[in-house]
C-alpha positions in Angstrom: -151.4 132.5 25.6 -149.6 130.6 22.8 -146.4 128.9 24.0 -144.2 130.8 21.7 -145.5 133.8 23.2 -145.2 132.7 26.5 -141.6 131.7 25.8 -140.7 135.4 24.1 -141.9 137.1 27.6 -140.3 134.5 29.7 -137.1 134.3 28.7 -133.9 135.9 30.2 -130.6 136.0 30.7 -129.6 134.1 33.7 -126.3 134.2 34.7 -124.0 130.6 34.6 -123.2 130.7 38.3 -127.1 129.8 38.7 -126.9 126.7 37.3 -126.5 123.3 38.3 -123.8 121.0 37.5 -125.4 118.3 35.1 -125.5 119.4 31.8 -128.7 119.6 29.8 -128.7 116.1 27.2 -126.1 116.5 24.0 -128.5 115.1 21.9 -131.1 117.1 22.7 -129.3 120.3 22.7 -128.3 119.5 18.7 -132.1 118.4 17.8 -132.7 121.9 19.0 -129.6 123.6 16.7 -131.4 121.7 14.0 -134.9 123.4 14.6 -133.4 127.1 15.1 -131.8 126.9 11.9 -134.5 127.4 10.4 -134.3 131.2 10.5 -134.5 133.9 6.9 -131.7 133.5 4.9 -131.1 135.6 1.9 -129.1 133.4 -0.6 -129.3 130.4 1.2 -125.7 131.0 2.0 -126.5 129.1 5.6 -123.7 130.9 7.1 -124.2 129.9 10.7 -121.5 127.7 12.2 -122.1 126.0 16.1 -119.3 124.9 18.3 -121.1 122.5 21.0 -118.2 122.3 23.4 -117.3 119.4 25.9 -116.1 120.2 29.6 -112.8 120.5 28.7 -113.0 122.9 26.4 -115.7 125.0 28.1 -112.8 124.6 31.0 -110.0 125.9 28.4 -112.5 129.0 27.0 -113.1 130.2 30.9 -109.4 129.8 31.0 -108.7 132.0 27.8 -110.9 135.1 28.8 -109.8 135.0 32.6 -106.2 135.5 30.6 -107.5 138.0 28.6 -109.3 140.1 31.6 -106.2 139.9 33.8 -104.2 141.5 30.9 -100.4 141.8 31.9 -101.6 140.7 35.6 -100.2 144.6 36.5 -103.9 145.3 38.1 -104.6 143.5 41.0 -108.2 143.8 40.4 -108.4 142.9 37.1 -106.5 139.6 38.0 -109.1 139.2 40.5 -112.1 139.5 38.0 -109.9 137.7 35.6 -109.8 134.6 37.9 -113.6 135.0 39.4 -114.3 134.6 35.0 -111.8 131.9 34.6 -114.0 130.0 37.5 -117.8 131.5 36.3 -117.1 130.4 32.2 -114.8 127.3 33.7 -117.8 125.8 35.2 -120.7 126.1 33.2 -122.6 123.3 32.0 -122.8 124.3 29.1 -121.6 126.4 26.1 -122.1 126.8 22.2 -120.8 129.3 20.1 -121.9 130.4 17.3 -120.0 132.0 14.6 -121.0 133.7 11.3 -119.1 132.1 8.3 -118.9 134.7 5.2 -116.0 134.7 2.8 -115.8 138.2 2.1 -113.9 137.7 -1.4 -116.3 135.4 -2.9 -118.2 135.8 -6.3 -121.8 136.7 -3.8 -120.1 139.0 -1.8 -118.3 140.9 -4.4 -121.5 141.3 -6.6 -123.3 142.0 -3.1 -121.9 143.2 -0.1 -125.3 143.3 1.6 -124.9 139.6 2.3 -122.4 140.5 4.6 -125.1 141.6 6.9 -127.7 139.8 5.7 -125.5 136.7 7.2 -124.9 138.1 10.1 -129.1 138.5 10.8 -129.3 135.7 10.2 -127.5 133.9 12.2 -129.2 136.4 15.5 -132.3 135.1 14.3 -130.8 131.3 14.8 -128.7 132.4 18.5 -132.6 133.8 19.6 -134.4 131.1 18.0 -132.2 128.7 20.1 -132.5 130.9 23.4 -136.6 130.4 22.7 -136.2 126.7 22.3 -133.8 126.0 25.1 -136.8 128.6 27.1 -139.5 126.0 25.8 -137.3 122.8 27.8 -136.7 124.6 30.5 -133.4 125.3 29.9 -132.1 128.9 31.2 -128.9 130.6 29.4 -126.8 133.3 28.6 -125.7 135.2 25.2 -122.6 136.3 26.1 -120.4 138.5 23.8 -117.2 138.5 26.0 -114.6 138.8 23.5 -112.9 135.7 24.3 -112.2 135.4 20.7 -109.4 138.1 20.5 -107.2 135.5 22.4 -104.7 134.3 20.1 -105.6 130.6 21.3 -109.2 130.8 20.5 -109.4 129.2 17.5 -107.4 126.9 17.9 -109.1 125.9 21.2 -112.7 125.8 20.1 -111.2 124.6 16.2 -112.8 127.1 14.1 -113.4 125.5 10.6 -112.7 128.4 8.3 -111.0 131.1 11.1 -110.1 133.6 8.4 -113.9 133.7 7.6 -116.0 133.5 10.7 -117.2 135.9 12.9 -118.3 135.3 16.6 -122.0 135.9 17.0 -122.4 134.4 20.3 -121.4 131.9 23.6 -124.5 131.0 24.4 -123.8 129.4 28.0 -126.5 127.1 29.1 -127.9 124.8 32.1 -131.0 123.7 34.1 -131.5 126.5 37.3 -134.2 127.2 39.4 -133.4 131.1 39.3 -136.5 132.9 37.6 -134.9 136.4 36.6 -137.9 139.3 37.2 -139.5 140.9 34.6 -138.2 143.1 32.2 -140.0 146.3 32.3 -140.1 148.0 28.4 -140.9 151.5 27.8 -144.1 152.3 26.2 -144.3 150.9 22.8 -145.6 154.3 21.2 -142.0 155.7 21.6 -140.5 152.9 19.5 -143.3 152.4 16.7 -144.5 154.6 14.0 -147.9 153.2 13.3 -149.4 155.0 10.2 -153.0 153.0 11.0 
């Protein structure tokens, strides 16, 4: 078996509380970014835009959602979940997000509004090309779509370049951990593809 198809039935999700505390190497971590852009991209438009955050501010986003689960803290068990959040996203190794940059009153847009989605593919094709390659170092992670990003301080916490223009694709929380999730069973094939052959 190839390696990439090893990687594509290896991989899952596995959650941040599995992990250990040393962080997979920076540098490594954007050689990979570089390779996983390499995805389809209608227009060239690369609209992709990664966030590789430091401890502080992977502290500060764990922070932010805990605030935003607890609500107005009038739900004891929501300021429970809210806190056991703040800790789980507080402590992870590792986080990059991912956002989708598309300025949806440009010349491209306006002549095509496809692009709008055609950005936004393809920066899922750059979040799974990255969850293959971190897969390939043995590094285990997490594509999280907790909307963390509805906080009011959230871009100003992670410093969004363009706010009024991206989109959050992912969090894509990552570490080293000796947790290997089961296998995922699919259902048959035959009720998903129409094969005219």
């Amino acid at each position: 078996m190839s390696q990439l198809r090893k990687s594509i039935l290896e991989r899952r999700t596995s959650k941040p509380a599995t992990f250990s505390k040393d962080p997979p190497d920076p540098q490594l971590v954007r050689q990979l970014i570089e390779i996983a852009r390499n995805a389809p991209n209608h227009h060239r438009t690369e609209p992709a835009r990664f966030y590789l955050l430091d401890e502080k501010k992977i502290k500060n986003i764990g922070q932010l959602y805990g605030e935003l689960v607890a609500g107005d803290c009038s739900d004891s068990q929501l300021v429970e979940r809210g806190k056991k959040k703040t800790m789980e996203w507080g402590q992870c190794p590792g986080l990059l997000i991912i956002t989708c940059h598309t300025d949806h009153k440009s010349e491209l847009v306006q002549r095509k509004p496809a692009v709008v989605e055609e950005n936004y593919a393809t920066c899922c094709c750059i979040c799974q090309n990255i969850l293959l390659l971190f897969q390939e170092e043995g590094i285990s992670s997490k594509w999280s779509t907790g909307p963390v990003w509805k906080h009011p301080q959230f871009s100003k916490t992670v410093g969004l370049l363009s706010p009024e223009h991206e989109r959050v694709i992912a969090l894509i929380f990552y570490g080293k951990s000796t947790n290997q999730a089961p296998p995922r069973a699919l259902s048959p094939i035959d009720q998903h593809l129409v094969d005219y052959h």
